[in-house]
N, C-alpha and C positions, 0 to 999 in steps of 0.2 A: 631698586637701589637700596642697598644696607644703609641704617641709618650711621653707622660709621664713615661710611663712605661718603652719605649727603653731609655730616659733619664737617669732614674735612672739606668738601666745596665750596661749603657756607665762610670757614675760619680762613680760605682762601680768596676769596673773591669775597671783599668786606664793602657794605655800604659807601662809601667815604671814597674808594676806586670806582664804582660805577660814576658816581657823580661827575666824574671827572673824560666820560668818553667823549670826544667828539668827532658828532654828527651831522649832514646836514639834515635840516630839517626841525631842530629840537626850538622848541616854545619861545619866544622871544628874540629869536635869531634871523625872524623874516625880511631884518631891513641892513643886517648884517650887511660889509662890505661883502664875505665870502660869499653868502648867498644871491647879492647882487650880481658877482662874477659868476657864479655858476648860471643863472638863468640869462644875462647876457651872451654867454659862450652856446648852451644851449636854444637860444631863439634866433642865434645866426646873429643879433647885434656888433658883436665882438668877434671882426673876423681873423687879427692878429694878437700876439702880445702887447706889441708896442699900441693896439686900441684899447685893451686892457690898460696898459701904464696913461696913456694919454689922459682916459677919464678918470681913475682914480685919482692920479697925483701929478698929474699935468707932467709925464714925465717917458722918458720909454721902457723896454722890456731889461735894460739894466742898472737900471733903478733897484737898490736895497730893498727898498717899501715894497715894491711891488712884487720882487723874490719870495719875500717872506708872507706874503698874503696867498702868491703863488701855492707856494709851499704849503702852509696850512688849507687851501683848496685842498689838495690832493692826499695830504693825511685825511681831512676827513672822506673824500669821496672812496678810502683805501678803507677805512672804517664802516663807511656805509655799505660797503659790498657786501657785509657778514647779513645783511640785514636784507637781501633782495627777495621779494615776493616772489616763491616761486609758484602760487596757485592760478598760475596763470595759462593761460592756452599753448602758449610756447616751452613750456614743461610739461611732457609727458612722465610719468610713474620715474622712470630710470631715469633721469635728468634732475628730478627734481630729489632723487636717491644719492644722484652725482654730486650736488651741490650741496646737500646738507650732510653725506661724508667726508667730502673733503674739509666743511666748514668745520663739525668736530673732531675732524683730527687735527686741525689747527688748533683748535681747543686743547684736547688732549696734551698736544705737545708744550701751549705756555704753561699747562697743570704741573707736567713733571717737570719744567724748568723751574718751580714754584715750589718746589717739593712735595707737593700733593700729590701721591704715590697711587694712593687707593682712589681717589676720582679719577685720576690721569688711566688708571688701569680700567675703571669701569666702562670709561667713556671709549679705550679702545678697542673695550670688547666689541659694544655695539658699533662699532664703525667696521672691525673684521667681518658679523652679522654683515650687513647690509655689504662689501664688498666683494665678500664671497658669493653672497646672493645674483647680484648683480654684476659679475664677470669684472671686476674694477681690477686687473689684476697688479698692476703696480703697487696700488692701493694695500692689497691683502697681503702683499711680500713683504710691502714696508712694516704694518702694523705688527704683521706673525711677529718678524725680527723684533720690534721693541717689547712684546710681549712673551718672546723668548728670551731676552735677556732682562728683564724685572723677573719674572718667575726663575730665573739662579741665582737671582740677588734676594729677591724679599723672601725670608721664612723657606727658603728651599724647597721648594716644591716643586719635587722630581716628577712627578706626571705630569703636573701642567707645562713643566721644560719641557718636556718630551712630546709635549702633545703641539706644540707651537713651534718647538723644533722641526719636526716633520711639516708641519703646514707649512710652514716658511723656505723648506727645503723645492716643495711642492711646490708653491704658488714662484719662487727662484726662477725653479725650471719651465714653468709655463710662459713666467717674462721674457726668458734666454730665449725661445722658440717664438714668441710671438716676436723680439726683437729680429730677430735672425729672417725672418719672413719679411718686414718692414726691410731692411736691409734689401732685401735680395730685390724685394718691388721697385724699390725707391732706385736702384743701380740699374733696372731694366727700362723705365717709364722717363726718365727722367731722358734715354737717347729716343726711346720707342714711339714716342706722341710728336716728335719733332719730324721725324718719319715717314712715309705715305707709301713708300714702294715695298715688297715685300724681302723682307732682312733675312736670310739661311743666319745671320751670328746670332740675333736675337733670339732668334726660332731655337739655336742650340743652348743659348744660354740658359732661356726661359726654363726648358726642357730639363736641364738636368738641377735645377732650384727646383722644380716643381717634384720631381723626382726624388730629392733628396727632404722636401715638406710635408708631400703627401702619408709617409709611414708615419708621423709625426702625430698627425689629427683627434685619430682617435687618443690617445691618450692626452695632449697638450684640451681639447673639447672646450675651447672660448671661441665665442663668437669671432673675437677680432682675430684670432687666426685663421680659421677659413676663413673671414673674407678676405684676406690678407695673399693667403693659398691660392683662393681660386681665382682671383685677379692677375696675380702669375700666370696661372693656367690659360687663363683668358689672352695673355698676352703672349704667353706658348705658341696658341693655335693663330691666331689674328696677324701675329709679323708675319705669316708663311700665304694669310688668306685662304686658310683653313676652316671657312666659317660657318659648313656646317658641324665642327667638332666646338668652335668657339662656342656658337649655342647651347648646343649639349652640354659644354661646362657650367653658360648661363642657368640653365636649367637644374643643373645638381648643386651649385650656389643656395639657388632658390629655395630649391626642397630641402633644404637642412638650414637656412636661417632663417626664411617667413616662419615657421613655427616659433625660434626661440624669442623669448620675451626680451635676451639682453641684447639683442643685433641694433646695430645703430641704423634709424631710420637712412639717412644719407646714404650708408652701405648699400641698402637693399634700393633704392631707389639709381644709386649708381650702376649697380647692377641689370637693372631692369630696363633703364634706359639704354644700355651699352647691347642688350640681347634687341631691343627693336631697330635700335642702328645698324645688326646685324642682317635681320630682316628686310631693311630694307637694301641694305648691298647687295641681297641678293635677289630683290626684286620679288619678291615674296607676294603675293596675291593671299597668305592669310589675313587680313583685313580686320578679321574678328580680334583673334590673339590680339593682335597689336592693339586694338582699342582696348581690350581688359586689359593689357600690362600697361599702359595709358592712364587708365582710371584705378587702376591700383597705384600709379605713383603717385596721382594726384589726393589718393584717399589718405596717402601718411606725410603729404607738405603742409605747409600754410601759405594761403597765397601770399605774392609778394617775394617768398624766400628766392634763395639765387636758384636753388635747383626745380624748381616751380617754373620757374622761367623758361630754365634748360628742358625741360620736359614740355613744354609746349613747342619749344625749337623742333626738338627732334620730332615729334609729333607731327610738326608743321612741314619738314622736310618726308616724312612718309605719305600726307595729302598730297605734296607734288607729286616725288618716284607715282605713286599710283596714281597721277591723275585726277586726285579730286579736288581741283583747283576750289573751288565756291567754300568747304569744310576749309582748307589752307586760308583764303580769304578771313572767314568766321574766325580762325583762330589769333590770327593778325589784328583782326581788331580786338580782340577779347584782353589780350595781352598791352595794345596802344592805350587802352582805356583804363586799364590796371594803375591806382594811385600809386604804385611803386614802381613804374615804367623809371621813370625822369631820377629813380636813384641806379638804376643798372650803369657801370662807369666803362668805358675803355671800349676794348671790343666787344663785348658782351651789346652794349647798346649799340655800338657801329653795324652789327650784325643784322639786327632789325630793322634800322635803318634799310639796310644793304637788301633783305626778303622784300623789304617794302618798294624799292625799285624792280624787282623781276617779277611783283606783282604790276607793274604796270607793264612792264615786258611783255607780261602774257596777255594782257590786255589788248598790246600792239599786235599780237600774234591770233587774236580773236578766241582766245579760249576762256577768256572774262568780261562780263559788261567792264568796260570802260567809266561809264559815270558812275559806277557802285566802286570802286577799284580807286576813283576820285573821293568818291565821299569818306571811303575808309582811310585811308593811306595819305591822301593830301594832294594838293596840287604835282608834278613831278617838274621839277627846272634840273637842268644840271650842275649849273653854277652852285647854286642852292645843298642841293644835295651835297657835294664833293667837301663845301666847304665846313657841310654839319660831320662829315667820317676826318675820325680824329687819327685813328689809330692803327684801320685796315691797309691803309695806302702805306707804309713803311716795310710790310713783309712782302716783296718782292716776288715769292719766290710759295706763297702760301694764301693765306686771306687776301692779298692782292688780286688774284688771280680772275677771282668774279668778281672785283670791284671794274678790270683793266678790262673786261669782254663786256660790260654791261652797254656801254656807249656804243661798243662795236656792232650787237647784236640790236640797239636800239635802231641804227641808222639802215642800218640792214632789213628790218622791218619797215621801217617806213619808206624805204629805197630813194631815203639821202645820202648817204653815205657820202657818194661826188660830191656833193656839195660842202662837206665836214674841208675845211682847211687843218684841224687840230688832232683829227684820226689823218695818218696813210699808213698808206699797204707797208711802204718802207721800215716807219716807225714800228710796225707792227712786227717787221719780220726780226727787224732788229731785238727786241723786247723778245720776242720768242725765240732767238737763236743763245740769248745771254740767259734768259731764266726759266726755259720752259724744256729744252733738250737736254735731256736730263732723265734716269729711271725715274726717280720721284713723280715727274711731271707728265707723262708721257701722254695719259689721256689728253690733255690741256694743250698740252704739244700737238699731235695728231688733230684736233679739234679747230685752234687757231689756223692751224694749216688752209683746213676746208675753207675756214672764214676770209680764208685772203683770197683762195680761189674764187668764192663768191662773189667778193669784192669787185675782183676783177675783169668781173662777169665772164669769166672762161673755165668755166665748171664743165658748161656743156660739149668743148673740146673733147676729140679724143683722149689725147694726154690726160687733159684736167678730170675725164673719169675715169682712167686710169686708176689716177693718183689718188683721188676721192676714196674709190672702192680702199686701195690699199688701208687707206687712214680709217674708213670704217670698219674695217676687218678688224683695225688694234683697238677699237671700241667695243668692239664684239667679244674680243680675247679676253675684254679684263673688265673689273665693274669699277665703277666708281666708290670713294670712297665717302664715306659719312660714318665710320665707325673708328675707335682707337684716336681721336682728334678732338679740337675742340671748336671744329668749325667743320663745316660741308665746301669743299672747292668747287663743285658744281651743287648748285642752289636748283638748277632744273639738270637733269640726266642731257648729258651733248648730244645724244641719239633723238631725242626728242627735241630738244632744238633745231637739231638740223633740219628732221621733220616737219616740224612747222614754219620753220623758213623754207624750205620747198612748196609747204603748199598752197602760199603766198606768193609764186610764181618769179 
């Protein structure tokens, strides 16, 4: 920095305005009403406004007093943001790049509304620096533009116009295409994940965005556009159930942003996880792969995160498909003992819940100790259960699915069923004829079928292995799904089910 330049930062930013910032935190402030409100909000004491108003000013959350304290909370907590520790584990190099460019180009920006001209331009240099570096590209559009127009204003200086001019023309166009790619994802994913049956519109849609992206790449070369690109791609091949070309695409994902330094962890881990989902739809016996793309996700999360979590799901769902119930078990508890289990919210928690009943399933079906399946998992009641799933029981027609067969295939195993007054064959058919008949559903459809013949204990009928056979053959036609979703309909493959209720006689 010219000493001109630190001058003018100095004559701007005068002793007598620092004095005046507030923070939480600062020396004498620790009995402060705002700091009081802030660690009461923060330790869960305070769990409304109107408990906020109560203790302060014996009053509720429309209370004057209480706005205005309100209020000065949140100015400072807006002010303390500039100041977060980023040398912490949860900042990796680019994030911690993230935060302290966009923090001075906040900077930058009160400098020239200050008319500090020459700080304001230094400081936006080095924010373009580290923008450019680090793929930030909204970032770099924005800064080029104000530093393409200071350089026709101040002293004229036609090369640096010109040199800020083209960057900003540049970094425009790589927005416009990264935008354009966002777009095209966001109109496909947004019908696609709702989904499960295979879509010819999607499949064309996908197809000609992808098409239309792909030319695109090399020249646009920021990370957030390929991943952007190939997750179209991804959804290209995937609506049609094209999934040995979906991998393939996982694959060249792979090989062109594991290497770069500015790919967002979440991308590549999205990615990775979405290629062993794939894996396992198709029943895949490579066993190895899938555990190093397993431990490569887990090498770039921190435990606890949501996708940590998600990467043991899927994981967990590949020990089943393959049969390795005792690993599935091990991961189950791995994940229940996790201090960040009890903040997973909605279906995300219901879902574990939900594995943690078809591990006692399998237990009933003899393919796990039962007291070890007890020790992990917990006692198994229904009552219990039903009333802890908050959020799976409302999708009819989705998550529901293995929530509504679990009971079915409990009593089936134990061969209570007759005895259930709260399961019948009728309710069943009914439930299956209103939300399972359906492309979407159709394994689940075919699957519930057999379960009723079971029930009815006329499987071994002519007709009923007729009918059987038929419904197996559309099991056979088609795989199940655990990919493109954010949940597995089948938690165990129905062929396997079936299987092991037959060999329980």
């Amino acid at each position: 920095m010219d000493f001109d330049v630190l001058k003018d930062l100095v004559q701007t930013i005068t002793r007598n305005k620092i004095k005046n910032i507030e923070v939480l935190g600062n020396p004498g402030e620790e009995k402060s009403r705002v700091e009081l409100m802030y660690d009461g909000i923060s330790s869960g004491k305070f769990k409304s406004e109107d408990d906020v108003a109560r203790h302060f000013f014996k009053s509720d959350a429309k209370d004057a007093n209480y706005r205005k304290l309100k209020n000065k909370l949140i100015r400072q907590l807006v002010n303390t943001a500039f100041f977060v520790d980023v040398n912490q584990p949860a900042f990796n190099e680019r994030a911690k790049a993230y935060f302290t460019a966009y923090r001075d180009f906040a900077a930058g920006v009160v400098l020239m509304t200050r008319n500090a001209v020459k700080s304001g331009i230094y400081i936006f240099q080095l924010v373009l620096e580290q923008a450019v570096k680090y793929e930030f590209t909204d970032l770099a559009a924005d800064v080029s533009r104000i530093l393409r127009r200071e350089y026709a204003r101040v002293g004229g200086d036609y090369e640096k116009n010109q040199y800020y001019t083209n960057l900003h023309r540049r970094y425009e166009e790589k927005k416009r295409c990264e935008i354009l790619a966002t777009d095209y994802y966001e109109t496909l994913v947004s019908y696609y994940l709702t989904k499960r049956s295979p879509n010819e519109d999607i499949h064309q849609l996908a197809s000609t965005y992808f098409n239309e992206l792909f030319p695109m790449a090399e020249t646009v070369d920021t990370s957030a556009f390929y991943s952007t690109m190939f997750s179209v791609g991804i959804i290209k091949f995937s609506s049609v159930n094209d999934i040995e070309n979906a991998i393939k695409i996982c694959e060249d994902a792979l090989g062109i942003l594991m290497p770069r330094k500015n790919t967002n962890r979440s991308t590549l881990v999205g990615i990775t996880l979405q290629k062993i989902a794939f894996y396992i739809q198709l029943r895949s016996s490579n066993s190895t792969e899938i555990k190093d793309l397993f431990r490569y996700a887990l090498s770039i999360l921190e435990e606890g995160d949501f996708n940590w979590f998600r990467a043991h799901e899927i994981y967990f769902y590949s020990c089943i498909y393959s049969r390795n119930y005792n690993e599935a078990l091990d991961i189950f508890e791995k994940i229940v003992q996790s201090s960040s289990f009890q903040l997973l919210e909605g279906s995300h928690h219901d879902n574990w819940l939900l594995l943690g009943g078809y591990l006692h399933l399998l237990a009933k079906l003899g393919v796990l100790n039962a007291a070890k399946v007890e020790s992990i998992v917990g006692t198994f009641k229904f009552g219990k259960f039903f009333n802890e799933i908050e959020v799976l029981d409302k999708d009819k027609e989705g998550m529901n699915i293995p929530l509504v067969l679990l009971p079915v295939l409990f009593h089936l195993a134990q061969k209570t069923f007759d005895d259930q007054n709260d399961i019948s064959v009728d309710a069943l058919e009914k439930y299956r004829q209103r939300w399972l008949a359906n492309d979407m559903n159709r394994r689940s459809d075919s699957f519930l079928k057999m379960l009723i013949a079971f029930a009815k204990k006329d499987y071994a009928s002519a007709a009923a292995e007729k009918k059987i056979s038929k419904e197996l053959e559309i099991l056979k036609s088609e795989t199940p799904q655990v990919a493109g979703q954010n949940f597995a309909v089948e938690v165990v493959p129905y062929e396997t089910l079936w299987e092991l209720l037959n060999s329980r006689g």
